[in-house]
NUZATI-696799 format. One record per residue (C-alpha): x, y, z; chain. Coordinates in pm, whole numbers, plus 50000, padded with zeros to 5 digits. Layout:
// NUZATI-696799
<pt c1="X" c2="Y" c3="Z" lofi="A"/>
...
This chain:
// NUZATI-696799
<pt c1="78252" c2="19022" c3="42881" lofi="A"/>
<pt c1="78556" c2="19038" c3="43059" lofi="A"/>
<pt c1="78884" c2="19145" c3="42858" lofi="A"/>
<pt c1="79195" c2="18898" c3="42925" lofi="A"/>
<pt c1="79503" c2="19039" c3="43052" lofi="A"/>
<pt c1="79788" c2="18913" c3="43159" lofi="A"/>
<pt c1="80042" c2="19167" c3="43425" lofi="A"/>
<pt c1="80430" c2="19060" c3="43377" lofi="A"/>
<pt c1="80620" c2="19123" c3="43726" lofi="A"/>
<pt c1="80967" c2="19227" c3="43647" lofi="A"/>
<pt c1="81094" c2="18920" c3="43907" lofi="A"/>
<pt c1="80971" c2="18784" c3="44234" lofi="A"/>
<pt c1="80708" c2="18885" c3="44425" lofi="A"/>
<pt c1="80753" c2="19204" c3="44594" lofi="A"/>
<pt c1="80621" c2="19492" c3="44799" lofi="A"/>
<pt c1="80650" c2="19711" c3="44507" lofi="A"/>
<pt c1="80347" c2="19520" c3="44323" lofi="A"/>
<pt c1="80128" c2="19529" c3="44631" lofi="A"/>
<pt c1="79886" c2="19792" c3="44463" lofi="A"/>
<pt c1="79851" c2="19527" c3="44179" lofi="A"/>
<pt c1="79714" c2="19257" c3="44392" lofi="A"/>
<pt c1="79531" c2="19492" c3="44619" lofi="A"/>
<pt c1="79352" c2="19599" c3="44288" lofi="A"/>
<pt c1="79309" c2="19267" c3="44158" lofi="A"/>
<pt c1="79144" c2="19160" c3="44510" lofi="A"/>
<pt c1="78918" c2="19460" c3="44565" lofi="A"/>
<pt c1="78765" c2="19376" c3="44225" lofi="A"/>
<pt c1="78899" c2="19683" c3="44085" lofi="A"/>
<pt c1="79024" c2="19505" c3="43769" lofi="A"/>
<pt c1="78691" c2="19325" c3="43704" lofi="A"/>
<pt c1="78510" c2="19673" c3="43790" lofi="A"/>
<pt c1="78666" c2="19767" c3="43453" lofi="A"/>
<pt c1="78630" c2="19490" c3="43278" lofi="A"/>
<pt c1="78939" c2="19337" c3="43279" lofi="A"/>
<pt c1="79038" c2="18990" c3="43383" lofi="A"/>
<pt c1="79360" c2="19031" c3="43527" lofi="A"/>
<pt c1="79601" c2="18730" c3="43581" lofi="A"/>
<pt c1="79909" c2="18860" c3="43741" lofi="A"/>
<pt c1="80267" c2="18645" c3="43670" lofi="A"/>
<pt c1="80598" c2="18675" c3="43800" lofi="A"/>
<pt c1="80886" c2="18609" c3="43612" lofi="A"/>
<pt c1="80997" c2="18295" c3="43775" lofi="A"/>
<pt c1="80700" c2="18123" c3="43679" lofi="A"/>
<pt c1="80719" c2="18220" c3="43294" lofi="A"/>
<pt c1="81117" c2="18162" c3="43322" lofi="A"/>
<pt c1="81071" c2="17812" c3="43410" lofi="A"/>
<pt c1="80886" c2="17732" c3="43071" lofi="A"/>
<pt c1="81141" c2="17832" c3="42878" lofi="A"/>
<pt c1="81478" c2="17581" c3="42881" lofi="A"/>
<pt c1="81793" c2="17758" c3="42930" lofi="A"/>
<pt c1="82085" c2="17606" c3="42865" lofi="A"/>
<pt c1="82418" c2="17774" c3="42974" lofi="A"/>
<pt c1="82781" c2="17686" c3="42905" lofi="A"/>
């Protein structure tokens, strides 16, 4: 059974994560046992309503 885990970028989608999603798509994540879902902050930010004055 796969363990669900969810990776929080700091922002966009950048260079700086690339070992993430190389890991993620060499199966290295699922080699372990983890189920990875990766999210970037804009995606989470848009759930939440700000509202600025």
């Amino acid at each position: 059974m796969l363990v669900k885990v969810r990776i929080q970028l700091k922002w966009l989608l950048q260079a700086q994560f690339a070992g993430i999603f190389a890991a993620k798509q060499k199966g290295f994540f699922k080699a372990e046992g983890i189920n990875a879902e990766i999210v970037n902050q804009v995606k989470v930010a848009k759930r939440i309503p700000v509202h600025c004055t």
